[in-house]
Backbone as ProteinMPNN parsed JSONL, in Angstrom:
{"seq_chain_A": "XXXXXXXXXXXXXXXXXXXXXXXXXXXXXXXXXXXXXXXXXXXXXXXXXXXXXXXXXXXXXXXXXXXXXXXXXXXXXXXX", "coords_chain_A": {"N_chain_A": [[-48.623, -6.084, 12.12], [-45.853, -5.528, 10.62], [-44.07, -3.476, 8.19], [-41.575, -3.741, 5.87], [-39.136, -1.508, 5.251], [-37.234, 0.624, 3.367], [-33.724, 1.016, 4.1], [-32.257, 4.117, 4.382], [-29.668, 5.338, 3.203], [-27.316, 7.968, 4.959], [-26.459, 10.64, 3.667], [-24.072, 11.563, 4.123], [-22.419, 9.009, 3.689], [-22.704, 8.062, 1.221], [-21.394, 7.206, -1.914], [-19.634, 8.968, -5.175], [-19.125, 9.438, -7.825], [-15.941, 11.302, -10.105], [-17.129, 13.021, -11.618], [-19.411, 13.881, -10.632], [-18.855, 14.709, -7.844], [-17.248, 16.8, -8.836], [-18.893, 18.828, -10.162], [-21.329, 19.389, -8.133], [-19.082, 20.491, -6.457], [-18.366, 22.702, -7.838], [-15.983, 22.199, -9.326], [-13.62, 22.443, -11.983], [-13.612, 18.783, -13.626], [-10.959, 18.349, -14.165], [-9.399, 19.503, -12.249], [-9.93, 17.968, -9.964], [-9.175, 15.54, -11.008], [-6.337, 16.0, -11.79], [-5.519, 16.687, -8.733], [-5.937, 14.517, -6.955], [-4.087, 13.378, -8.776], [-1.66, 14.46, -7.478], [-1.784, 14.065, -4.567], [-3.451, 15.595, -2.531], [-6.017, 15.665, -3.242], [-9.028, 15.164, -1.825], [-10.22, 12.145, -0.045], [-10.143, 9.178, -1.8], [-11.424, 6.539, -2.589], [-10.573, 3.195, -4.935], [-12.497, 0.781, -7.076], [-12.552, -1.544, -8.773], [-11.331, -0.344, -11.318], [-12.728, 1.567, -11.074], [-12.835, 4.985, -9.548], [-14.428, 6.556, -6.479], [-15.617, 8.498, -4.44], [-16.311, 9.267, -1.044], [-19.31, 11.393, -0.142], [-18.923, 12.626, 2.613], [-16.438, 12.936, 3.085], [-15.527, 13.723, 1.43], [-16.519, 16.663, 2.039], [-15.609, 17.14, 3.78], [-12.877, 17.396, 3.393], [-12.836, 19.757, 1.964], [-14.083, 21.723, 3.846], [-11.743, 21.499, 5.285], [-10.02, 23.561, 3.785], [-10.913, 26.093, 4.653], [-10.706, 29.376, 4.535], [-10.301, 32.829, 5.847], [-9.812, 35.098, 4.738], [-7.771, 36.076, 2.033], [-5.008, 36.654, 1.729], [-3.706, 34.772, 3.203], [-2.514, 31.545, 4.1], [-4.893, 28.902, 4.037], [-6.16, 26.742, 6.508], [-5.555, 23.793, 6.187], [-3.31, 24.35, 4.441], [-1.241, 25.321, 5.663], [-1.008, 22.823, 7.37], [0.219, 20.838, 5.673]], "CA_chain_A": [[-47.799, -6.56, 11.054], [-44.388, -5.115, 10.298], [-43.516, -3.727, 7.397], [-40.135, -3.621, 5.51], [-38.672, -0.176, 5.017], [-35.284, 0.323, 2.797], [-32.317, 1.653, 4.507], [-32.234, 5.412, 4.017], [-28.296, 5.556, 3.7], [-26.965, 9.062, 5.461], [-26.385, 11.323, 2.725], [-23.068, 11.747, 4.53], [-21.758, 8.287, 3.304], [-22.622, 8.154, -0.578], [-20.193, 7.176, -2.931], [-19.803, 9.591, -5.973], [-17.991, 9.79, -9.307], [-15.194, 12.419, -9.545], [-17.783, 13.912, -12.021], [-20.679, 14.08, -9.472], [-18.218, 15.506, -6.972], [-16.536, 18.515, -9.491], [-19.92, 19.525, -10.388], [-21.349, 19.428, -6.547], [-18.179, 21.23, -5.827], [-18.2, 23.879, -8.729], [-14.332, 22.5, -9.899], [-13.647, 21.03, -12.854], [-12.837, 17.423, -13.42], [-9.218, 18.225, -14.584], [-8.476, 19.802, -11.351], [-10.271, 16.797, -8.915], [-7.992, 14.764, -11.109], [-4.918, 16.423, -11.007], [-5.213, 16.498, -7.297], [-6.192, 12.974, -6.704], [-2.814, 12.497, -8.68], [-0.593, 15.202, -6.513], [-2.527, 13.291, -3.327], [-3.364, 16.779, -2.239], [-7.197, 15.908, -3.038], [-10.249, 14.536, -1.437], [-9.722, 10.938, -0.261], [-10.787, 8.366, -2.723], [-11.396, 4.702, -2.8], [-11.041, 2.47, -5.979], [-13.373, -0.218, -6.975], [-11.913, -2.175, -9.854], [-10.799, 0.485, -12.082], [-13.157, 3.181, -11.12], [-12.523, 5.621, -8.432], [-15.465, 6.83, -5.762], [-15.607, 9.985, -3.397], [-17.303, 9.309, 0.131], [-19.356, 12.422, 0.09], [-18.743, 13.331, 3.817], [-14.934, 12.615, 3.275], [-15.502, 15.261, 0.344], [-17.158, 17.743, 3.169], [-14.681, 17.483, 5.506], [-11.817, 17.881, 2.921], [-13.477, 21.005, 1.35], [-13.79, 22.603, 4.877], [-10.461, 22.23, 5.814], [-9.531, 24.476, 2.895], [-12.017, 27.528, 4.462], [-9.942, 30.265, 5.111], [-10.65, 33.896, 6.005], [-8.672, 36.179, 3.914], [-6.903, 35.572, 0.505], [-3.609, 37.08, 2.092], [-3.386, 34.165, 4.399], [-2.558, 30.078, 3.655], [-5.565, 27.868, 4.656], [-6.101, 25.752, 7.411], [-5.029, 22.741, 5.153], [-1.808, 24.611, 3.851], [-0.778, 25.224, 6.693], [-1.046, 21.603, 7.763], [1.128, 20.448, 4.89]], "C_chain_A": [[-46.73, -5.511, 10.747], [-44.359, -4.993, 8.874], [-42.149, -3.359, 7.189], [-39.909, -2.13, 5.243], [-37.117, -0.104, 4.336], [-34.826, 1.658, 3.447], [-32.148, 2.96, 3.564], [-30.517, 5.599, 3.823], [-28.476, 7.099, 3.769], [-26.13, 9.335, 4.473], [-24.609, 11.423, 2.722], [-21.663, 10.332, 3.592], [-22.056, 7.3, 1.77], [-21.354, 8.133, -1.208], [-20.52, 8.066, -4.493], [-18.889, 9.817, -6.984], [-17.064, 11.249, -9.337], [-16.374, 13.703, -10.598], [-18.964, 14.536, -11.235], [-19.99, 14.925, -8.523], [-17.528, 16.976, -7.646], [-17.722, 19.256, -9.697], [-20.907, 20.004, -8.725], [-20.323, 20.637, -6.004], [-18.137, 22.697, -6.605], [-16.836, 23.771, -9.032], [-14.538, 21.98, -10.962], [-13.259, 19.855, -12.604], [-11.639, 16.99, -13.145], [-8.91, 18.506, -13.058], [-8.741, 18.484, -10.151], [-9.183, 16.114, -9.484], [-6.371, 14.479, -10.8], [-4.473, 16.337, -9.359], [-5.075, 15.256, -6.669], [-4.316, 12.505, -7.233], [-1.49, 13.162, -8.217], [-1.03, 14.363, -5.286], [-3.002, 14.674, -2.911], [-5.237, 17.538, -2.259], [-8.331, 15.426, -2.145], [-9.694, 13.25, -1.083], [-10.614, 10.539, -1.358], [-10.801, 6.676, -2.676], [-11.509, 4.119, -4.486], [-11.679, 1.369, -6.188], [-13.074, -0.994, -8.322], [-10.964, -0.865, -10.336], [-11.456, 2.184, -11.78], [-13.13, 3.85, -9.683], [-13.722, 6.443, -8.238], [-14.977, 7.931, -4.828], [-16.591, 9.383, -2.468], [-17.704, 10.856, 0.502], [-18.92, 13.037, 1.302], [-17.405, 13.663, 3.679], [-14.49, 13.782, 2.349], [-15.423, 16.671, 1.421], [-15.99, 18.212, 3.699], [-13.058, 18.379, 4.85], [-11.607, 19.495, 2.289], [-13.481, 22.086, 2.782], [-12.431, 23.129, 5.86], [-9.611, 23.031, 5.003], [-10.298, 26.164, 3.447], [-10.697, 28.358, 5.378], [-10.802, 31.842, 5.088], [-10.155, 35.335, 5.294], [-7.886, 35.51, 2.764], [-5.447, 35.998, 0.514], [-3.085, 35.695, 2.835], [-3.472, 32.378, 4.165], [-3.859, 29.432, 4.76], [-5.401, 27.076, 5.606], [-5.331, 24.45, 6.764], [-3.215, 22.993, 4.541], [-0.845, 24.212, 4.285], [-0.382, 23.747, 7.55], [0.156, 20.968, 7.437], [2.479, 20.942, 5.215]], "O_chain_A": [[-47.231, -4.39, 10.663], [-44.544, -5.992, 8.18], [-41.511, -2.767, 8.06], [-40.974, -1.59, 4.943], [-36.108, -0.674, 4.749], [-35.259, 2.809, 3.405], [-31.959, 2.93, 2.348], [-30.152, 6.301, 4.766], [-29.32, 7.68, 3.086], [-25.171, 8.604, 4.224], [-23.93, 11.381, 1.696], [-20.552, 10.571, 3.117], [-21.668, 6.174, 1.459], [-20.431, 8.928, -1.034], [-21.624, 7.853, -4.994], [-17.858, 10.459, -6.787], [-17.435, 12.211, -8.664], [-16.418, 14.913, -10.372], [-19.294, 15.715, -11.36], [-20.553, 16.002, -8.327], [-17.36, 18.015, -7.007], [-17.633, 20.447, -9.401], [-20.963, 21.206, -8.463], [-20.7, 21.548, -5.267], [-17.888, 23.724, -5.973], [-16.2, 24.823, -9.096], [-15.431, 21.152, -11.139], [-12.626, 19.614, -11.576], [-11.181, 16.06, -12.48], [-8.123, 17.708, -12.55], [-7.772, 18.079, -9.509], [-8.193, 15.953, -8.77], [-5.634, 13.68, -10.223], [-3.377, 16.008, -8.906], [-4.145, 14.994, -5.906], [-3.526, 11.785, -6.623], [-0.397, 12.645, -8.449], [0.0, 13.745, -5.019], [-2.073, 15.061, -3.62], [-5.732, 18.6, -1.882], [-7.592, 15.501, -1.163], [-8.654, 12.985, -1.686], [-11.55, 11.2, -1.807], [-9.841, 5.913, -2.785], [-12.407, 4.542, -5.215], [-11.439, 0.624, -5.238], [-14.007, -0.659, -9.051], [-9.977, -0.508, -9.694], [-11.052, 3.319, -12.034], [-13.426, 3.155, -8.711], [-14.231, 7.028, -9.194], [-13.772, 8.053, -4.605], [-17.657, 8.98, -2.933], [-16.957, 11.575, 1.167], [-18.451, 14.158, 1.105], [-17.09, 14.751, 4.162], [-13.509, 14.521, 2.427], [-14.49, 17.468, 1.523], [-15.551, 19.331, 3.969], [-12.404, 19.312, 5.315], [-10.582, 20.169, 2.19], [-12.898, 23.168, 2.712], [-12.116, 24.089, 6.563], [-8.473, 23.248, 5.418], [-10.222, 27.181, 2.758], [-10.055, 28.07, 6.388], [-11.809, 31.986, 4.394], [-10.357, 36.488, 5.674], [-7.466, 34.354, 2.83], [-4.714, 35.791, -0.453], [-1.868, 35.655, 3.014], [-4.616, 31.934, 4.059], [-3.793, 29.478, 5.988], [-4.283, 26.559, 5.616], [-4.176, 24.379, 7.183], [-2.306, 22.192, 4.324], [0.033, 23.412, 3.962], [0.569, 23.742, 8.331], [0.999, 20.579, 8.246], [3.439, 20.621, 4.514]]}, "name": "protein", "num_of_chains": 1, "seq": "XXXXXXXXXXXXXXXXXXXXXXXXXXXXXXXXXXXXXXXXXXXXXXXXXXXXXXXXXXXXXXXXXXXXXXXXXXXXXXXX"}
């Protein structure tokens, strides 16, 4: 006999409030916001009115900021 098992979703593709994501991240809110409205942050999807973070999409955006030195523009800066 078979049983049912619920769908583990991959941690990777969680949707998360910009508050779940500033705190996760150690930013504040103001600045996720502000960025979200320079474009310059995280992607984001909206869902009526409220706006979601795909954690991985967080990950990925957060790593292309890792730089090696504080003399030197980011991978990401640099992009721009």
């Amino acid at each position: 006999m078979r049983t049912h098992t619920p769908h583990t979703p991959d941690p990777a593709d969680i949707y998360l409030t910009a508050a779940d994501v500033a705190a996760r991240l150690g930013i504040s809110r103001s600045y996720l916001d502000q960025a979200r409205v320079r474009g310059d942050g995280p992607p984001f999807v909206r869902i009526g009115r409220a706006v979601r973070y795909r954690w991985g999409a967080v990950i990925e955006w957060a790593e292309a900021r890792a730089a090696r030195s504080t003399s030197e523009p980011t991978p990401a800066d640099r992009a721009a």
